[in-house]
PDB file of N, H, CA, C and O in Angstrom:
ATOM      1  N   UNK A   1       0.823  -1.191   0.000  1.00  0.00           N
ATOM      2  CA  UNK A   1       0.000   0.000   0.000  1.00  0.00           C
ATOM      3  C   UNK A   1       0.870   1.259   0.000  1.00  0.00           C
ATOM      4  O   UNK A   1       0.512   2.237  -0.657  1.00  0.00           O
ATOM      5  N   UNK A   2       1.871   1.268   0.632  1.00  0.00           N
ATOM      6  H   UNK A   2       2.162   0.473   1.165  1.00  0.00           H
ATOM      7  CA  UNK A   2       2.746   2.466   1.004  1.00  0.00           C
ATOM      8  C   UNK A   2       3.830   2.266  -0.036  1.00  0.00           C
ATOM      9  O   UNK A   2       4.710   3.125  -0.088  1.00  0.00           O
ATOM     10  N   UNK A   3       3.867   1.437  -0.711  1.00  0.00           N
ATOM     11  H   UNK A   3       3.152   0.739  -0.669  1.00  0.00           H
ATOM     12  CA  UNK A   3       4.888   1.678  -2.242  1.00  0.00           C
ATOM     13  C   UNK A   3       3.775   2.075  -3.329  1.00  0.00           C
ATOM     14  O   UNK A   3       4.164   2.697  -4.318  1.00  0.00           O
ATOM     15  N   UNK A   4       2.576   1.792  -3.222  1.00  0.00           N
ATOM     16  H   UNK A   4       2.260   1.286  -2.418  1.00  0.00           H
ATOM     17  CA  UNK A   4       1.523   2.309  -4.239  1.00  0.00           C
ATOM     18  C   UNK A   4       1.262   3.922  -4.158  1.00  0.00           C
ATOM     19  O   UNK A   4       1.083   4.736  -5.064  1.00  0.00           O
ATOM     20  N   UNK A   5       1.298   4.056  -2.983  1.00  0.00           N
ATOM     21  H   UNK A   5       1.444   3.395  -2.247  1.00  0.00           H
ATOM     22  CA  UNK A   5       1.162   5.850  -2.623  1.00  0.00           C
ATOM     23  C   UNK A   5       2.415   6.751  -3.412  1.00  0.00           C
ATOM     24  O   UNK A   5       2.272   7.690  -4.195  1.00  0.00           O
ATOM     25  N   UNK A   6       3.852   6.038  -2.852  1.00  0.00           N
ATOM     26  H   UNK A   6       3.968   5.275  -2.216  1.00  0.00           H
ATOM     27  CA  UNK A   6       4.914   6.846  -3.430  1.00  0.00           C
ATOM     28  C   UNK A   6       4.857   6.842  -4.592  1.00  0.00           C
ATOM     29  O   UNK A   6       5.205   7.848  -5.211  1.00  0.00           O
ATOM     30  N   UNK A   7       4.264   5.369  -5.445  1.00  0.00           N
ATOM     31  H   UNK A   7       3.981   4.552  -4.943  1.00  0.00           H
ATOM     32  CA  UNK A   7       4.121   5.777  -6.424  1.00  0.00           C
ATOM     33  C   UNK A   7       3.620   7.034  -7.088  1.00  0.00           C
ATOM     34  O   UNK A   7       4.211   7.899  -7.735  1.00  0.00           O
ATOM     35  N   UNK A   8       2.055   6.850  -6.657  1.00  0.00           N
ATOM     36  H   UNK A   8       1.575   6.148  -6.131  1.00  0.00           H
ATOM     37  CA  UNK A   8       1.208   7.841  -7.395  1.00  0.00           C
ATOM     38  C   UNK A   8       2.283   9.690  -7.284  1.00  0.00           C
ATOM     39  O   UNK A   8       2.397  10.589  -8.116  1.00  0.00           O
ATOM     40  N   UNK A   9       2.844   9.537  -5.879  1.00  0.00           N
ATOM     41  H   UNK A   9       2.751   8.807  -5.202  1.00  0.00           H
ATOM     42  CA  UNK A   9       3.015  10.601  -5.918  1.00  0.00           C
ATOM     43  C   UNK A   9       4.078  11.207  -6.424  1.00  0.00           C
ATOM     44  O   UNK A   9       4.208  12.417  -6.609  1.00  0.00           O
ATOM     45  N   UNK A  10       5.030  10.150  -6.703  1.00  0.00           N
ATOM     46  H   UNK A  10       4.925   9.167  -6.552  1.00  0.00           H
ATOM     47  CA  UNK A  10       6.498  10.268  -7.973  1.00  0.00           C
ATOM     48  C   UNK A  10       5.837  10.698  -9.122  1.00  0.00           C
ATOM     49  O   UNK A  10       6.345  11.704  -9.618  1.00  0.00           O
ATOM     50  N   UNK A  11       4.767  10.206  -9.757  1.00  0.00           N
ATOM     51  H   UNK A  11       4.355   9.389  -9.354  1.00  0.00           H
ATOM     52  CA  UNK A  11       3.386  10.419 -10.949  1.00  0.00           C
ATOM     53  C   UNK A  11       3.394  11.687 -10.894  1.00  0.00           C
ATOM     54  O   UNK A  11       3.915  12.381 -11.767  1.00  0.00           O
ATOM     55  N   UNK A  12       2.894  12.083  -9.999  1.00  0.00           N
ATOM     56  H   UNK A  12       2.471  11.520  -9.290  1.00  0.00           H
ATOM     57  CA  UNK A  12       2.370  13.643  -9.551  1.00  0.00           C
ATOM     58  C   UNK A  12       3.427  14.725  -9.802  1.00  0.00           C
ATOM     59  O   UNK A  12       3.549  15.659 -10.594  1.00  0.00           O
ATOM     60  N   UNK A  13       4.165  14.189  -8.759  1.00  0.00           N
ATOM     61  H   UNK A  13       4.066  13.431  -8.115  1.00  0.00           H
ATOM     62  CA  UNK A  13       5.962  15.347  -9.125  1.00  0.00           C
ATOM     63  C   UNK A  13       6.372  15.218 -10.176  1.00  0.00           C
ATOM     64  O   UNK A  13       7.025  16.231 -10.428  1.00  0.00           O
ATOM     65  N   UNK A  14       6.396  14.091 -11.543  1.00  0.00           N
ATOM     66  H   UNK A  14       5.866  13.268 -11.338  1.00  0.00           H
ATOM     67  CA  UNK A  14       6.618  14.270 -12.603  1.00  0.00           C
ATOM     68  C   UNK A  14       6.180  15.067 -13.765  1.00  0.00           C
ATOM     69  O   UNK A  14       6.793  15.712 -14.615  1.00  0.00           O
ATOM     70  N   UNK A  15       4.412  14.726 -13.452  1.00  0.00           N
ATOM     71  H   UNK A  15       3.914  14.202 -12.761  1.00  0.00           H
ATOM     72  CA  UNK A  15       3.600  15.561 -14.172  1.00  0.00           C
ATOM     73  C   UNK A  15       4.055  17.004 -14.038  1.00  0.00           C
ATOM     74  O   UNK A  15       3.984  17.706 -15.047  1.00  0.00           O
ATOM     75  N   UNK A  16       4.504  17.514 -12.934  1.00  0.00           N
ATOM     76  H   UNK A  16       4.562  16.943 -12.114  1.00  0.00           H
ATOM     77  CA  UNK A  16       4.418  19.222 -12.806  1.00  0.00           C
ATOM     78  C   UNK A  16       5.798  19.172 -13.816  1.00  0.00           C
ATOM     79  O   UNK A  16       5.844  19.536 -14.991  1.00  0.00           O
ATOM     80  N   UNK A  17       6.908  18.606 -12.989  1.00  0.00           N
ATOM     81  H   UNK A  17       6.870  18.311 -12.035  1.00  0.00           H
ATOM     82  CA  UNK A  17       8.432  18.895 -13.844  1.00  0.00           C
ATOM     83  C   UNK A  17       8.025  18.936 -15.460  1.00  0.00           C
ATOM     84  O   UNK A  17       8.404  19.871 -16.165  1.00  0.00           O
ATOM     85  N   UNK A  18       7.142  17.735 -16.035  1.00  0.00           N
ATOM     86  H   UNK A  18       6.834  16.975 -15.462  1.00  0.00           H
ATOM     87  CA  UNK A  18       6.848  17.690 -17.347  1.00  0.00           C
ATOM     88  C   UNK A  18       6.292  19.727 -18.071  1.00  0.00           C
ATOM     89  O   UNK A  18       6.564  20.349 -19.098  1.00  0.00           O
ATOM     90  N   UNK A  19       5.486  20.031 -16.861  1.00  0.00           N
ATOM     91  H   UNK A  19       5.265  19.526 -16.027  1.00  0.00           H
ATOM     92  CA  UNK A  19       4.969  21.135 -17.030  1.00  0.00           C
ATOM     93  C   UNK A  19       5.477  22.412 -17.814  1.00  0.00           C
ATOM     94  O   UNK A  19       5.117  23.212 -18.677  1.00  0.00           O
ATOM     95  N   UNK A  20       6.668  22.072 -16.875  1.00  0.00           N
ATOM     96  H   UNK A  20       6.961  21.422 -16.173  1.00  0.00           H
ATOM     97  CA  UNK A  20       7.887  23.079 -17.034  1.00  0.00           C
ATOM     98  C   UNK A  20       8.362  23.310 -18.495  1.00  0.00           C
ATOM     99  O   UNK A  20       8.714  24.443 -18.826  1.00  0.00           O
ATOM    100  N   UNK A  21       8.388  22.213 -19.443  1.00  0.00           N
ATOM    101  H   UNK A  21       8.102  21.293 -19.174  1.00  0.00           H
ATOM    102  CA  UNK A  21       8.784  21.749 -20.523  1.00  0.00           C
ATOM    103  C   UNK A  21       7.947  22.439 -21.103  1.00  0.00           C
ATOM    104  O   UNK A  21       8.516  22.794 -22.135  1.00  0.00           O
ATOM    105  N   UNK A  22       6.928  22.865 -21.091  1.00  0.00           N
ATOM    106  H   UNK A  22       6.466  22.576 -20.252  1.00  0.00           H
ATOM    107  CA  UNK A  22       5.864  23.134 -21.900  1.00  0.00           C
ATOM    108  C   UNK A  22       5.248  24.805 -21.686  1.00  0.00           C
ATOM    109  O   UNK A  22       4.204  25.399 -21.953  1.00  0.00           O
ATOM    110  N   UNK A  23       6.750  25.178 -20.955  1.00  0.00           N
ATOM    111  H   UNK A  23       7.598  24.695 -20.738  1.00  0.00           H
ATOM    112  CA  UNK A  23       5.883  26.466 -20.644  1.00  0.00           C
ATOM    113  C   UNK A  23       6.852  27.749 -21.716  1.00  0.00           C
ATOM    114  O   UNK A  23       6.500  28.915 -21.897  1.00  0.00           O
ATOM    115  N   UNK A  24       7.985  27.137 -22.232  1.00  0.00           N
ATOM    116  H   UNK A  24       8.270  26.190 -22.085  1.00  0.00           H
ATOM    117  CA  UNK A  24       9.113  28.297 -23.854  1.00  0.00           C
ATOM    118  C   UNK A  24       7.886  28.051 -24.439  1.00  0.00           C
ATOM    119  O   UNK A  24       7.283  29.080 -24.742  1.00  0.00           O
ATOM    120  N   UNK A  25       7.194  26.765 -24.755  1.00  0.00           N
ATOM    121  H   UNK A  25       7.685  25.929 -24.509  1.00  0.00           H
ATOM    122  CA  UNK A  25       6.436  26.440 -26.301  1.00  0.00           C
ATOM    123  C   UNK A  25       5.446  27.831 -26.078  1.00  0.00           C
ATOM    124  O   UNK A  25       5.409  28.786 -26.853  1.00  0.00           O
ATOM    125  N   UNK A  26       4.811  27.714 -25.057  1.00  0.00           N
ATOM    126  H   UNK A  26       4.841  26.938 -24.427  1.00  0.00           H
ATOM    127  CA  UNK A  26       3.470  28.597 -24.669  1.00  0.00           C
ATOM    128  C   UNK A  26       3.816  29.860 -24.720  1.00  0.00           C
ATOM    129  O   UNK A  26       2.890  30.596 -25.060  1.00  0.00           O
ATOM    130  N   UNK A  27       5.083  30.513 -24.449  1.00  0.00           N
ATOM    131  H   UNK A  27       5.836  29.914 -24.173  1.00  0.00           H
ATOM    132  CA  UNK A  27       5.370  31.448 -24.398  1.00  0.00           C
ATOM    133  C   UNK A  27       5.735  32.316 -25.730  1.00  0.00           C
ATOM    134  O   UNK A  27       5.651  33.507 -26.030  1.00  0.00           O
ATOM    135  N   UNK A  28       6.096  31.358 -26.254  1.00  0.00           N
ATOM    136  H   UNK A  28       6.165  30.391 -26.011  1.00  0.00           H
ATOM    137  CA  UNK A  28       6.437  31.843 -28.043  1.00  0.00           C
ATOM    138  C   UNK A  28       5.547  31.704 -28.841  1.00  0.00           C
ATOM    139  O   UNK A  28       5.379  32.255 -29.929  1.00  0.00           O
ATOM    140  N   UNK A  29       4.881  30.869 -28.253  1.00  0.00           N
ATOM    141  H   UNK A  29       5.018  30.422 -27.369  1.00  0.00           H
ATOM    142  CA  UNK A  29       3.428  30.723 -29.233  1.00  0.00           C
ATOM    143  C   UNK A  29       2.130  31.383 -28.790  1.00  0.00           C
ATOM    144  O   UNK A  29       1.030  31.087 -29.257  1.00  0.00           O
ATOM    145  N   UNK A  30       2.334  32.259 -27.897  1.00  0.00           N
ATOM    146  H   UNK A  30       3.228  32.500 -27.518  1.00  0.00           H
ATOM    147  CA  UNK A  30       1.717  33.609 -27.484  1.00  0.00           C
ATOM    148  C   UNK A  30       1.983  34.431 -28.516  1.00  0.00           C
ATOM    149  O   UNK A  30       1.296  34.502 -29.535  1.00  0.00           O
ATOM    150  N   UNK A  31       3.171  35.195 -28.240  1.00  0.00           N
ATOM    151  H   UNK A  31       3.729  35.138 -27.412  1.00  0.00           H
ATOM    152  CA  UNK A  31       4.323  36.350 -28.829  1.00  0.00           C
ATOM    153  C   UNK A  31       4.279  35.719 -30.188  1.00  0.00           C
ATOM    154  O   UNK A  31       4.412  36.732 -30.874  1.00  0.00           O
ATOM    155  N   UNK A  32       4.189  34.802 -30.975  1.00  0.00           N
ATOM    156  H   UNK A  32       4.081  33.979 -30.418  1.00  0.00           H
ATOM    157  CA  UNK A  32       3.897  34.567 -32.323  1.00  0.00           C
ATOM    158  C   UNK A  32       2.445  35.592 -32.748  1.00  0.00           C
ATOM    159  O   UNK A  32       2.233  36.544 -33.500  1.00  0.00           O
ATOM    160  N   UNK A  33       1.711  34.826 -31.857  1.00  0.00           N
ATOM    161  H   UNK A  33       1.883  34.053 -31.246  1.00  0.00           H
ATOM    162  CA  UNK A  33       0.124  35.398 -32.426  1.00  0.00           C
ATOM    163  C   UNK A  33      -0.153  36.956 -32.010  1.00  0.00           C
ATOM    164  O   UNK A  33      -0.961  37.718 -32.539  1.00  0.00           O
ATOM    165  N   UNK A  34       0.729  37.224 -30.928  1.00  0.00           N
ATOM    166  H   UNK A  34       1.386  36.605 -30.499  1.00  0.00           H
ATOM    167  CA  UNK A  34       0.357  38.664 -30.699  1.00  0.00           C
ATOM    168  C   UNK A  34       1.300  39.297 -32.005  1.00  0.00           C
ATOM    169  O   UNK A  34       0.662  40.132 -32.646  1.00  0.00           O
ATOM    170  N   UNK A  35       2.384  39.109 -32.400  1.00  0.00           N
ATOM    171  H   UNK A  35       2.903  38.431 -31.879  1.00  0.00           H
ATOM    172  CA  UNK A  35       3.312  39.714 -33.523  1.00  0.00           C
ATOM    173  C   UNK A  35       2.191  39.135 -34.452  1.00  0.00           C
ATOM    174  O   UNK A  35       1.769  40.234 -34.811  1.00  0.00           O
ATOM    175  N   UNK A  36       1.700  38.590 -34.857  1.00  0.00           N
ATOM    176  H   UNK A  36       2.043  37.697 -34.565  1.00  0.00           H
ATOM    177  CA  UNK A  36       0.426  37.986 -36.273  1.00  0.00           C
ATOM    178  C   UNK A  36      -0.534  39.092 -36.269  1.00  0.00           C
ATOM    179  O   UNK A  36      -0.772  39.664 -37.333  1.00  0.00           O
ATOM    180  N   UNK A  37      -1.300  39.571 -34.830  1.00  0.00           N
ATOM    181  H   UNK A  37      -1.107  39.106 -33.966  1.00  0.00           H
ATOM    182  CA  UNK A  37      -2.207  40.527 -35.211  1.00  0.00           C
ATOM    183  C   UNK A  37      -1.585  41.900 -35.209  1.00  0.00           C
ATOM    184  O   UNK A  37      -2.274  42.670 -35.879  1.00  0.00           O
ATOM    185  N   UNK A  38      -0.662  42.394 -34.756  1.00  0.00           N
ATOM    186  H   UNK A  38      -0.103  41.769 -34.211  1.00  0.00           H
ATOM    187  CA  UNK A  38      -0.164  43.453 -34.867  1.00  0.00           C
ATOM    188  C   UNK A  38       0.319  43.492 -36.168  1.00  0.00           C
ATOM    189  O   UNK A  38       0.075  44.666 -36.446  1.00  0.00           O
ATOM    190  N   UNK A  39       0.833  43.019 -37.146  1.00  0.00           N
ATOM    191  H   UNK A  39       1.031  42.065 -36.920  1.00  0.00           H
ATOM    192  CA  UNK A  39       1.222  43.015 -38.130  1.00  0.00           C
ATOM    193  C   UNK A  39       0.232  43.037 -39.460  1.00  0.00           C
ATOM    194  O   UNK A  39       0.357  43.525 -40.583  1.00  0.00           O
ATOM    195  N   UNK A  40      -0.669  42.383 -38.891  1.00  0.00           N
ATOM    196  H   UNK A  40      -0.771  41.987 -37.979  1.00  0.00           H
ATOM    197  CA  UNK A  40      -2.196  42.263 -39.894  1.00  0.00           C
ATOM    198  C   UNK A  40      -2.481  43.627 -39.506  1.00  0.00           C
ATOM    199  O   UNK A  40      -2.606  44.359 -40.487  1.00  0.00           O
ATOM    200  N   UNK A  41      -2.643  44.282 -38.235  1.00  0.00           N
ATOM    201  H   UNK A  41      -2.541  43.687 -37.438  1.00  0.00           H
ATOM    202  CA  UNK A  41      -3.331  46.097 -38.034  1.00  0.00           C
ATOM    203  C   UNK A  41      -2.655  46.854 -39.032  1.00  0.00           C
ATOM    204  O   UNK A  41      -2.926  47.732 -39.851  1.00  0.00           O
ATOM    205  N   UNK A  42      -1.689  46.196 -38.666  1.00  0.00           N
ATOM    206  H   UNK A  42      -1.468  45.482 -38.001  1.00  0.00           H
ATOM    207  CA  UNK A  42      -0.269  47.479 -39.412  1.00  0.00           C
ATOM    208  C   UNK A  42      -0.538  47.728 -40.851  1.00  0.00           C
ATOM    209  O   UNK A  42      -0.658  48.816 -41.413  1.00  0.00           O
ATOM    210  N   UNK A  43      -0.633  46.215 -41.485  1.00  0.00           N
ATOM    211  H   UNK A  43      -0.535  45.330 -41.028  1.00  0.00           H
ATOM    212  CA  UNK A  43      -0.427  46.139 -43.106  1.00  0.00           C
ATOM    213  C   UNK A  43      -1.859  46.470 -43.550  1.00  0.00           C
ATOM    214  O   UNK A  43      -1.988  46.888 -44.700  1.00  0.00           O
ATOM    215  N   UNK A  44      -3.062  46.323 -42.706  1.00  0.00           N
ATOM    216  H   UNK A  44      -2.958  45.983 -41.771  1.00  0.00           H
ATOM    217  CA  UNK A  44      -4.534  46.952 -43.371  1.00  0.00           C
ATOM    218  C   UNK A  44      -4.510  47.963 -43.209  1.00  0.00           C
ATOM    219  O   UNK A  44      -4.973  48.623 -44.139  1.00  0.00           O
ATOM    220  N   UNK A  45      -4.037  48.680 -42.104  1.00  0.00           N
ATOM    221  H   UNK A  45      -3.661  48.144 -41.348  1.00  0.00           H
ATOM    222  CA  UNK A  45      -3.728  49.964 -42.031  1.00  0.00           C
ATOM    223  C   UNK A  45      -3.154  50.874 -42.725  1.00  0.00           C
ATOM    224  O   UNK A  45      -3.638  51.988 -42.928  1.00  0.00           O
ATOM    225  N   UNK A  46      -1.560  50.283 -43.342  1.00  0.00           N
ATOM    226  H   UNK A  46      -1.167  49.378 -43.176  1.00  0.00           H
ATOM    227  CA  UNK A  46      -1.270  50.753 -44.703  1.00  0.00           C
ATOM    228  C   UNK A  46      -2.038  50.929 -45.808  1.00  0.00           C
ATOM    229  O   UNK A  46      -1.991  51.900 -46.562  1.00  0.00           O
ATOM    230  N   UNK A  47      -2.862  49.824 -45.912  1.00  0.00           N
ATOM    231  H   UNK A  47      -2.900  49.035 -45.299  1.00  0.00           H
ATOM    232  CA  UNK A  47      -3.937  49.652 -47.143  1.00  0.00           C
ATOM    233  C   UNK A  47      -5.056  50.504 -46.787  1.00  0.00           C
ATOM    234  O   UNK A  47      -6.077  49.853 -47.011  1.00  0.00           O
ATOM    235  N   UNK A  48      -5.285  51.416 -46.430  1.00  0.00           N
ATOM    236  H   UNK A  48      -4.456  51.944 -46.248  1.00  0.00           H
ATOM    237  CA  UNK A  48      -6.153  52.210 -45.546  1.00  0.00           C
ATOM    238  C   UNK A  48      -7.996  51.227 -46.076  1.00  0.00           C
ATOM    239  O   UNK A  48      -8.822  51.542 -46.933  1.00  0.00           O
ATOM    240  N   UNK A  49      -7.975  50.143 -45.171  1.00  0.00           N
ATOM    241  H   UNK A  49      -7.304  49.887 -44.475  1.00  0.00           H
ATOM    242  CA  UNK A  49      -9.250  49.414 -45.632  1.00  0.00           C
ATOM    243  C   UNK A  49      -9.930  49.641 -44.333  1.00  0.00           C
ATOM    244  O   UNK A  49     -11.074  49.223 -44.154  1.00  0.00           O
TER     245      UNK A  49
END
């Protein structure tokens, strides 16, 4: 029972560390889409539409 617990909870502490991994992707792939619409304002804006 008490090696099944540490388990789950080695599970648990992994999942977050995994987290970590995944938080450049999110961050650039924010700052992608915010540079996408600023750039679409900009260039219709040129095009005065």
């Amino acid at each position: 029972m008490m090696d099944k617990s540490e388990k789950i909870s080695n599970e648990k502490s992994l999942a977050g560390i995994n987290g970590v991994f995944y938080l450049p992707q999110v961050t650039v792939s924010f700052q992608t889409i915010v540079n996408m619409v600023v750039f679409m304002l900009v260039f219709l804006g040129q095009m005065k539409l």
